[in-house]
KEKE-3310 file (N, C-alpha, C; in steps of 0.2 Angstrom, whole numbers, plus 5000, padded with zeros to 4 digits):
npx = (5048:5045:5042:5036:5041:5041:5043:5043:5048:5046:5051:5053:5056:5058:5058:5062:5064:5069:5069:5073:5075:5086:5101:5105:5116:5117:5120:5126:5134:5124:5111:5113:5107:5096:5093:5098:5090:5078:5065:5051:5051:5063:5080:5097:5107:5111:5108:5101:5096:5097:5088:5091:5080:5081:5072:5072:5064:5062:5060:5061:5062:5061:5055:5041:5041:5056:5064:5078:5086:5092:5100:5105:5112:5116:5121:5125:5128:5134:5132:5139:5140:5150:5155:5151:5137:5136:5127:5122:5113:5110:5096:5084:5070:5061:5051:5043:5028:5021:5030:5042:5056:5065:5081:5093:5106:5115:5123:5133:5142:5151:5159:5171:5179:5195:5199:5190:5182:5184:5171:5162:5154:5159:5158:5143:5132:5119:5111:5102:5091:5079:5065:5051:5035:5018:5003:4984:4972:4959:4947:4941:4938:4931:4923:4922:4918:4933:4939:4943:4944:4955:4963:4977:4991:5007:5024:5038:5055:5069:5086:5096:5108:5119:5128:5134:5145:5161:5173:5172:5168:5155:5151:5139:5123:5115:5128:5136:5125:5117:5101:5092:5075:5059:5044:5026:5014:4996:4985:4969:4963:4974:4979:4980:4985:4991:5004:5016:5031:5044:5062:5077:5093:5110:5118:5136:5138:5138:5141:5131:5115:5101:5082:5065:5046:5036:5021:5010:5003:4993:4986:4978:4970)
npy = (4951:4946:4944:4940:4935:4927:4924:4911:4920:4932:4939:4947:4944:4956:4953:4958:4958:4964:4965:4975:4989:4995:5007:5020:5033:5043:5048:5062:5076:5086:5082:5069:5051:5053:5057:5047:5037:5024:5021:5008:5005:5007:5001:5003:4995:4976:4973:4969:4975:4972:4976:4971:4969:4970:4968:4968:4965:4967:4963:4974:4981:4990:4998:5001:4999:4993:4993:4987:4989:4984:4987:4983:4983:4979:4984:4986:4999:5007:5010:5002:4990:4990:4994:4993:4997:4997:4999:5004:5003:5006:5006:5013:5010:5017:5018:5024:5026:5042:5047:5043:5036:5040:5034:5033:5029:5030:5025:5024:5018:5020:5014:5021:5027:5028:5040:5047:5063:5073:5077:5070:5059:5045:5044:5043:5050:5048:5057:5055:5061:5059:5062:5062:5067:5063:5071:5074:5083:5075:5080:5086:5075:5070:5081:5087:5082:5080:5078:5065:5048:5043:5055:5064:5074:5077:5084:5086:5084:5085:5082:5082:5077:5075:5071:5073:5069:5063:5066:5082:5096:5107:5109:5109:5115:5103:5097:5092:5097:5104:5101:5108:5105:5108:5102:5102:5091:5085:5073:5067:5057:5041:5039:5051:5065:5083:5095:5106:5112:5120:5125:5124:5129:5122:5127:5121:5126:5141:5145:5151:5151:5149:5149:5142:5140:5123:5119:5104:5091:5074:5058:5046:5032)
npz = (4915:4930:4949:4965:4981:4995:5014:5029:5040:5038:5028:5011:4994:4981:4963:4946:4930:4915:4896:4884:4870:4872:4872:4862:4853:4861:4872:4882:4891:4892:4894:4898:4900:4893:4879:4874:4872:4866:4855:4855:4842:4836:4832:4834:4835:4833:4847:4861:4878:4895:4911:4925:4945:4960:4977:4994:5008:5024:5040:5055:5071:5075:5065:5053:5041:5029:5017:5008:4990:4975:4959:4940:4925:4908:4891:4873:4866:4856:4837:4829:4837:4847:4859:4876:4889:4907:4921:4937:4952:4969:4983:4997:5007:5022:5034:5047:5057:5055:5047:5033:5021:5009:4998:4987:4975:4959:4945:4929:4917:4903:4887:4877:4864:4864:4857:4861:4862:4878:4879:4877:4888:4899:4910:4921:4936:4951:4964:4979:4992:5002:5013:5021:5030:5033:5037:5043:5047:5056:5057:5045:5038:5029:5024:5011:4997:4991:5003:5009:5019:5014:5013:5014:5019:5014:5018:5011:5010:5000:4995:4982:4969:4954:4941:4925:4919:4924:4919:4917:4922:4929:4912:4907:4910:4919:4924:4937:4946:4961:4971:4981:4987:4994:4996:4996:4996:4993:4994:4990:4986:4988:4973:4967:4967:4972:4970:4977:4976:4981:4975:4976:4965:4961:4951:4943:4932:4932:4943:4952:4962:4959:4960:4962:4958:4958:4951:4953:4945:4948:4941:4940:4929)
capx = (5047:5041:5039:5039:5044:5037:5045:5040:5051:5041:5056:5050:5060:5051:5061:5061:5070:5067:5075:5073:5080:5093:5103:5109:5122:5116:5125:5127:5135:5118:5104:5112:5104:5089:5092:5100:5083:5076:5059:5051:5050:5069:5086:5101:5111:5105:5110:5099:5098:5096:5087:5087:5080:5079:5072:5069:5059:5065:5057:5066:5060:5061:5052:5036:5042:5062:5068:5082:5086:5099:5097:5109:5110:5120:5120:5127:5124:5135:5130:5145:5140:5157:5155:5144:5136:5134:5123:5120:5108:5106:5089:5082:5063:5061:5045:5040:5022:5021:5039:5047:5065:5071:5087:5094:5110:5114:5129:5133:5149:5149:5163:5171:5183:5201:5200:5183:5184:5181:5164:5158:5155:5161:5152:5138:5130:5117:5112:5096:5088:5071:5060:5042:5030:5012:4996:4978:4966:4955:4942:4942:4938:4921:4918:4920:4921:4941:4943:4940:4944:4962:4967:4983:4995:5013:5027:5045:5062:5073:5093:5101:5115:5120:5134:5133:5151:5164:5178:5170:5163:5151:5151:5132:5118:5115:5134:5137:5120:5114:5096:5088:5067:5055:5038:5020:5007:4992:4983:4963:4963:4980:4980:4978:4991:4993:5010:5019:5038:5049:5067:5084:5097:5114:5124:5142:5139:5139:5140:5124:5109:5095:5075:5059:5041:5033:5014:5009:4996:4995:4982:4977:4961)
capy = (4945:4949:4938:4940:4929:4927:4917:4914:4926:4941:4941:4947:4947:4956:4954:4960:4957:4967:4967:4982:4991:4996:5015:5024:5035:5050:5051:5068:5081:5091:5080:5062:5046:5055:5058:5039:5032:5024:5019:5002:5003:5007:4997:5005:4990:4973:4969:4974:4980:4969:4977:4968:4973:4966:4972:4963:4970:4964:4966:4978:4981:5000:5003:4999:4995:4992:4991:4987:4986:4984:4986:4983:4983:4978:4983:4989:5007:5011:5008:4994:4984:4986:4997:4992:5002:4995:5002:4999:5007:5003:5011:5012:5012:5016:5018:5024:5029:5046:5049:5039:5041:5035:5037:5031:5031:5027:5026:5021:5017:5020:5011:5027:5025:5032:5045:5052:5070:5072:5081:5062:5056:5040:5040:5047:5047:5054:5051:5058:5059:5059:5062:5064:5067:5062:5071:5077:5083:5072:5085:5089:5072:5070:5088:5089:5078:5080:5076:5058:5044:5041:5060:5066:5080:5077:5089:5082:5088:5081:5084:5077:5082:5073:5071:5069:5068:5064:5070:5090:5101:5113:5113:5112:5117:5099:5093:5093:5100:5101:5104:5106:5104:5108:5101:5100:5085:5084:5068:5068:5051:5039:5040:5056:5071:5089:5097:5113:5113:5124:5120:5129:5123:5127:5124:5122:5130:5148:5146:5156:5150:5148:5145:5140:5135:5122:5118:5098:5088:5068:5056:5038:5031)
capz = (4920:4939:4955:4972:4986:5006:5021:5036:5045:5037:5023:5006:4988:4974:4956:4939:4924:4907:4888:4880:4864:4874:4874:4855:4852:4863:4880:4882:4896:4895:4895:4903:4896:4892:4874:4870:4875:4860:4854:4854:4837:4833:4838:4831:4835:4835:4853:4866:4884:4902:4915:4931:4949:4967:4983:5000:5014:5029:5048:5059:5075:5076:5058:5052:5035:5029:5010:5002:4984:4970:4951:4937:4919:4903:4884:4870:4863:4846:4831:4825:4842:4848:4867:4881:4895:4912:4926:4945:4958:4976:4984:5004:5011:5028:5037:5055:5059:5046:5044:5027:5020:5002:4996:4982:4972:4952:4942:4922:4914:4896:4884:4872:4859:4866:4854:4858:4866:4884:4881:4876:4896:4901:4918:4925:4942:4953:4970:4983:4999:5000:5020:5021:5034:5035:5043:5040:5053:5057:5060:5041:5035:5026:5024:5008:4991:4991:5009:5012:5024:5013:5012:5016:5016:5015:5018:5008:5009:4996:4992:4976:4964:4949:4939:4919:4916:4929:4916:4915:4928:4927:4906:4905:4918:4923:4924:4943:4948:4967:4970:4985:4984:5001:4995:4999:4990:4993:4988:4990:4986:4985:4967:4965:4970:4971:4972:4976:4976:4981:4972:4976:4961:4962:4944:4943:4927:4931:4951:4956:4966:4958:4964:4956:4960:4952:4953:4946:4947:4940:4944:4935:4929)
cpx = (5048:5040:5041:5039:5044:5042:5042:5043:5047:5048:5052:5055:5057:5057:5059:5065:5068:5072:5072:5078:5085:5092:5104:5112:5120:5117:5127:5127:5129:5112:5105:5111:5097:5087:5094:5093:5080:5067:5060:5050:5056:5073:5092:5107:5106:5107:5103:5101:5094:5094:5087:5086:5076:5078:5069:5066:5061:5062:5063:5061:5056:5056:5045:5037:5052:5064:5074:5081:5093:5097:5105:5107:5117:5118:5126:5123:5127:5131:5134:5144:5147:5157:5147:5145:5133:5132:5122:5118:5110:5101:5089:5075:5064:5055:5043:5034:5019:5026:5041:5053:5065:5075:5091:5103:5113:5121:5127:5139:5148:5154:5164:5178:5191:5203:5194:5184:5180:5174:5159:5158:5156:5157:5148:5134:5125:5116:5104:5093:5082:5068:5054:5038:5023:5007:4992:4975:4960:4945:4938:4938:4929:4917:4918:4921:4928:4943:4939:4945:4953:4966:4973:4989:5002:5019:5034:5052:5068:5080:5094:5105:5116:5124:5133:5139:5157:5171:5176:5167:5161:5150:5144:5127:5118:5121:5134:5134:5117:5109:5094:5080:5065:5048:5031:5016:5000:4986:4976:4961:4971:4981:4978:4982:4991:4998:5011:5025:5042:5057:5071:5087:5103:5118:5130:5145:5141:5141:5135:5120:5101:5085:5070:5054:5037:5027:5013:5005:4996:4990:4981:4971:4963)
cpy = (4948:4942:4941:4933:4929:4921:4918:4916:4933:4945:4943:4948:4948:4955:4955:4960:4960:4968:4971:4984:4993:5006:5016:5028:5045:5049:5056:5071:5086:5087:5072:5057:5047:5053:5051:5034:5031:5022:5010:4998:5003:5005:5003:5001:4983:4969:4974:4973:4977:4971:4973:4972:4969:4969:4966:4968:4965:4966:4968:4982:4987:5003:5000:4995:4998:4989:4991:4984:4988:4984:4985:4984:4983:4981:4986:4993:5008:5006:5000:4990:4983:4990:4995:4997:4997:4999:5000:5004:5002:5009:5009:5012:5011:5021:5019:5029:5034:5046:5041:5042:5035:5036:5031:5031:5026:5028:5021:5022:5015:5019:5018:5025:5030:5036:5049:5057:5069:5075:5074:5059:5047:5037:5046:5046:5051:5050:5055:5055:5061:5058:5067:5064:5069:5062:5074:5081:5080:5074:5087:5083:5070:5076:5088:5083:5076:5080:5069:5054:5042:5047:5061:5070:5076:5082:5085:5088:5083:5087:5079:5080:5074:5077:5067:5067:5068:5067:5079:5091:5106:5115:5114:5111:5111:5096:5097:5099:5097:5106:5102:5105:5103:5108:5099:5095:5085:5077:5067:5061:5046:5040:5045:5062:5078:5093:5104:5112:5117:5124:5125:5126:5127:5122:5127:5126:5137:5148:5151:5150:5153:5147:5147:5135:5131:5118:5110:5095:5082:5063:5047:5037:5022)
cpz = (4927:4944:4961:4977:4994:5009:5025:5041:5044:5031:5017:5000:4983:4970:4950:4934:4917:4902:4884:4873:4867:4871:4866:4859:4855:4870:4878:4890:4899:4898:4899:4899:4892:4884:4869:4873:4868:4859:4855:4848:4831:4839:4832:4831:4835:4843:4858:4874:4889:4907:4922:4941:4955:4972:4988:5004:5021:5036:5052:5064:5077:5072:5055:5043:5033:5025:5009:4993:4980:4962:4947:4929:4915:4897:4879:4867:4856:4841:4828:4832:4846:4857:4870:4885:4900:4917:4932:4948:4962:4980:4991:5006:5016:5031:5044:5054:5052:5046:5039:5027:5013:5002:4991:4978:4964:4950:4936:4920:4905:4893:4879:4869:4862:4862:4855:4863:4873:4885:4880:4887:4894:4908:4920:4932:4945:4959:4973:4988:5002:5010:5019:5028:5033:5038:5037:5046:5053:5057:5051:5035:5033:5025:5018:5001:4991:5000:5012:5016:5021:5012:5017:5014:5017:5013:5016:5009:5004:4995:4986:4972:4958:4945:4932:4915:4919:4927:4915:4922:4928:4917:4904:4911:4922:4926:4931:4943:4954:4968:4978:4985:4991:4997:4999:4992:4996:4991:4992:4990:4985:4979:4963:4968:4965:4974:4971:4978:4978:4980:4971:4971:4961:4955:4945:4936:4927:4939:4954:4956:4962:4962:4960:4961:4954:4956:4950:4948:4944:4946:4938:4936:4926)
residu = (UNK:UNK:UNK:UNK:UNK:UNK:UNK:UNK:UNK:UNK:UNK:UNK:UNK:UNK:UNK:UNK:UNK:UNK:UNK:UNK:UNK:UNK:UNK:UNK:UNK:UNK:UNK:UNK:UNK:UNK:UNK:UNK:UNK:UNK:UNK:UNK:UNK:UNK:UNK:UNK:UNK:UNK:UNK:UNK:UNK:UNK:UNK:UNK:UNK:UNK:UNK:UNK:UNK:UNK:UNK:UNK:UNK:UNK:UNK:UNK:UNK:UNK:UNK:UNK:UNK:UNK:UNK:UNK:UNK:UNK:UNK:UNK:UNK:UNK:UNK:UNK:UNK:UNK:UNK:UNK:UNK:UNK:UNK:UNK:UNK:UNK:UNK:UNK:UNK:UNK:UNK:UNK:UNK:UNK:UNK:UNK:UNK:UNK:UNK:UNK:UNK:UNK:UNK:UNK:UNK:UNK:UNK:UNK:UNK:UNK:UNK:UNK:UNK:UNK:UNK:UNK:UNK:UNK:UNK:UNK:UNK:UNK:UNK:UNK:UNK:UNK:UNK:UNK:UNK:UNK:UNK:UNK:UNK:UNK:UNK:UNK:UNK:UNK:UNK:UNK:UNK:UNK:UNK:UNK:UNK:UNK:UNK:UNK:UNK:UNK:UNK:UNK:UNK:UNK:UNK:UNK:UNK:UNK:UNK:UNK:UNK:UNK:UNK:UNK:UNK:UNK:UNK:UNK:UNK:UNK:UNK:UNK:UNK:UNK:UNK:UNK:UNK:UNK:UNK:UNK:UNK:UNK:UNK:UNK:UNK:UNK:UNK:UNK:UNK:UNK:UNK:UNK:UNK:UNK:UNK:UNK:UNK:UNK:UNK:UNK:UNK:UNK:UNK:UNK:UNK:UNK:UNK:UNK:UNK:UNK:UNK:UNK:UNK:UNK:UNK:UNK:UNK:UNK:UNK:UNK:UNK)
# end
């Protein structure tokens, strides 16, 4: 379920509500929620999983565009239906001229049996900040197939770190893992982007510095 919502201040409220199979019995220190994600075609309980998620857009004098948001969520994950997981985000968009800024931050709380060993996580959390700059030159636009009237390069600087177990530190790669990322995108058309990354990682797992390029490209029809 989806709606948005106008005033005549220049308020706007989008929302969304989703019920899902919900999580299974894979919270893990390495991978996160990654691996308790189920299909649409199996429950492992019969309870399922609440998403809901609100953002307003609000006028601000300074900024050309100005989000807030909030997310939540409820379910139960084991098998016998007897521990729930609850989750909360809050999110930012901020807008002037080319310069953007996201930023984001998440956390989960996961119900565990007072006997389950502390490599079972309990909470998780991750957080990131996200600023972009957007140019072309002008000078470029219609020379070729790939530079049209909606092209545009943008330069990204992203921090984030995430935390897959807030009982352990450093016992797998991800577990309290802070990444820096200085990226270029390309995008030829809005729906359509070309990337190149560059991405420091620093794991509390061994304490060395890390770095890695990654090329990607994704596009929709």
């Amino acid at each position: 379920m989806a709606g948005l919502l106008a005033t005549e201040s220049n308020w706007f409220f989008d929302y969304k509500v989703a019920l899902v199979q919900g999580f299974g019995e894979e919270f893990t220190t390495g991978s996160g929620s990654r691996s308790a994600r189920q299909s649409f075609r199996s429950d492992n309980n019969h309870n399922k999983q609440v998403f809901g998620r609100l953002v307003v857009a609000m006028p601000v004098n300074f900024l050309d565009v100005f989000e807030l948001g909030g997310s939540g969520t409820y379910g139960k994950w084991d098998d016998n239906n007897d521990h729930a997981d609850y989750g909360w985000a809050v999110e930012l968009f901020a807008k002037r001229g080319v310069w953007e800024v996201t930023a984001e931050y998440m956390a989960i709380r996961i119900e565990q049996d007072a006997a389950a060993p502390v490599s079972d996580p309990r909470r998780q959390s991750g957080w990131y900040i996200q600023v972009g700059y957007h140019f072309f030159p002008d000078a470029w636009r219609g020379r070729h197939a790939l530079l049209t009237d909606e092209s545009t390069f943008t330069l990204t600087l992203r921090v984030e770190e995430l935390d897959l177990n807030d009982a352990t530190t450093g016992t797998t790669f991800r577990d309290d893992l802070f990444q820096t990322t200085l990226g270029l995108n390309f995008r030829p058309v809005e729906r359509t982007v070309f990337k190149m990354d560059f991405v420091w990682v620093d794991s509390e797992q061994d304490g060395s510095m890390d770095y890695r390029v990654l090329i990607s490209w994704a596009t929709y029809f």
